[in-house]
C-alpha positions as CSV (number, residue, x, y, z in Angstrom):
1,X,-57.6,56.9,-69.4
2,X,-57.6,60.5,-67.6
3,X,-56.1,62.9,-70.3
4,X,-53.0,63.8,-67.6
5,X,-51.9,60.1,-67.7
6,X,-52.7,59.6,-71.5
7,X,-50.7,62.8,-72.2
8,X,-47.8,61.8,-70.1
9,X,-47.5,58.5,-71.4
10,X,-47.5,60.1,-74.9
11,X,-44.4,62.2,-73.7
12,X,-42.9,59.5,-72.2
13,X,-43.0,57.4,-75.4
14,X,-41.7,60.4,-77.3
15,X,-39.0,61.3,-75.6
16,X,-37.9,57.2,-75.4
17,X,-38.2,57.1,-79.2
18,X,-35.8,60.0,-79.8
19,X,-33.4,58.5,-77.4
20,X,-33.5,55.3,-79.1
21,X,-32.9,57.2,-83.0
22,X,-30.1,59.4,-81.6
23,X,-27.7,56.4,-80.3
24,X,-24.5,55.9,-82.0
25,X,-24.1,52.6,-84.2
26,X,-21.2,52.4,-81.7
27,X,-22.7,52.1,-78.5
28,X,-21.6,48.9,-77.2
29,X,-22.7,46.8,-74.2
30,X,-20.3,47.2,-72.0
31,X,-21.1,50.2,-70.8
32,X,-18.1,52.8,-72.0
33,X,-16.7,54.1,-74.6
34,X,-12.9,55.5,-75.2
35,X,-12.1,58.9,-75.1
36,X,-10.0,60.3,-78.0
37,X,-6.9,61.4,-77.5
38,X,-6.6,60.4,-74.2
39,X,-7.0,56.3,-73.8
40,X,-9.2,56.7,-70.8
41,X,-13.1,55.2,-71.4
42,X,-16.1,57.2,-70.2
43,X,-19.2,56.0,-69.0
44,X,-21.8,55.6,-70.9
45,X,-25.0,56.9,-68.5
46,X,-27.6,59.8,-68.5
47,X,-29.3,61.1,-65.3
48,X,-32.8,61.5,-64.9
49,X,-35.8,61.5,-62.4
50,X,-39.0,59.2,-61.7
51,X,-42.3,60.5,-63.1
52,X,-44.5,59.0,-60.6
53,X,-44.2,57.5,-57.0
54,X,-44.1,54.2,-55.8
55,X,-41.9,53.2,-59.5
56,X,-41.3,49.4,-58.7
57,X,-37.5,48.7,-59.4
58,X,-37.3,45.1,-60.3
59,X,-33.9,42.7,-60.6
60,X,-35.3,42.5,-64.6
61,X,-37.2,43.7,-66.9
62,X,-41.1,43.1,-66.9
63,X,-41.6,40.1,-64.0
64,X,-38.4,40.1,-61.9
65,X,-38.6,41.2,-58.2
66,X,-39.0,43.9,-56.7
67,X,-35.8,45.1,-54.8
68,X,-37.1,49.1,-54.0
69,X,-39.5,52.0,-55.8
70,X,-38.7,55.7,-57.1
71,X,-40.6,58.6,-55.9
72,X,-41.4,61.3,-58.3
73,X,-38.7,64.1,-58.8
74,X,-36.2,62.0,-57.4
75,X,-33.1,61.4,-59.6
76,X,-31.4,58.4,-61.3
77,X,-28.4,57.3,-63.5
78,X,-29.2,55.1,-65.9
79,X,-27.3,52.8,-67.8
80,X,-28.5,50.8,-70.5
81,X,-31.7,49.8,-72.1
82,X,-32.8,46.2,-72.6
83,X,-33.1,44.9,-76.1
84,X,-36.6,45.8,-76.8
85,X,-36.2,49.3,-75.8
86,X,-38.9,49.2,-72.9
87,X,-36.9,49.0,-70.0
88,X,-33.6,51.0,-68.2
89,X,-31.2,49.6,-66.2
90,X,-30.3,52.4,-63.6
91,X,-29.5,53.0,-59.8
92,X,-32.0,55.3,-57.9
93,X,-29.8,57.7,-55.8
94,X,-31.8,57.5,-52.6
95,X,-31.1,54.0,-51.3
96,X,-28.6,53.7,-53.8
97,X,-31.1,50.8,-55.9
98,X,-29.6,49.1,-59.3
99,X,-32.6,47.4,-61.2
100,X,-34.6,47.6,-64.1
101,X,-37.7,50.4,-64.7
102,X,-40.1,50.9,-67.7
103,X,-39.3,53.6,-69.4
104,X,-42.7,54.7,-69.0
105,X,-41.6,56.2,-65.5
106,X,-38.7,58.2,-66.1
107,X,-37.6,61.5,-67.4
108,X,-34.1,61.8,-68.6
109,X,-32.7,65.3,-67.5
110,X,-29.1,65.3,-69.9
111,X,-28.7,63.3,-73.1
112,X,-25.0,61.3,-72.4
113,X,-24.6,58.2,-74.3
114,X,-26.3,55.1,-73.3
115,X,-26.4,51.7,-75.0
116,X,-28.1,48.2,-74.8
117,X,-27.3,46.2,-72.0
């Protein structure tokens, strides 16, 4: 494996990990969580962009099919992760796609709250 690719999936893996270890015990799957002191419930998303072009966006994780790709740089909002951790539910901003992408294709620019799906 070219040492760019090997290096990036390194990062990639990383970067997922610490995500993973700095959820709350809280974070449910529904998707919000309340805000104290005012009643209102925030969304529970992070943005991000694509690492590489042509990212197949799938209707779920690992087989489903294929309903548009991310290009690299351009941005997301993720939601949630699937139970094994591998996979984000987000919507790709150009085309305005929901699905499912590896997390071995994304970059997550801010660090809001996100749970399991």
């Amino acid at each position: 494996m070219p040492e760019f690719k090997r290096t990036r999936r390194l990062l990639c893996a990383a970067v997922a990990g610490t995500a993973l270890a700095l959820l709350p015990a809280s974070a449910g799957a529904q998707g919000t969580s309340p805000d104290e002191g005012t009643g209102t419930r925030q969304v529970l998303s992070r943005g991000g962009y694509f690492l590489g072009d042509g990212v197949n966006i799938r209707s779920r994780p690992v087989d489903g099919t294929v309903l548009g790709q991310g290009y690299f740089r351009e941005t997301f909002t993720a939601y949630c992760w699937s139970s094994d951790g591998y996979w984000i539910r987000l919507t790709a901003h150009r085309g305005n796609v929901t699905g499912w992408v590896s997390v071995n294709y994304v970059f997550y620019t801010d660090s809001g709250p996100m749970g399991y799906c």
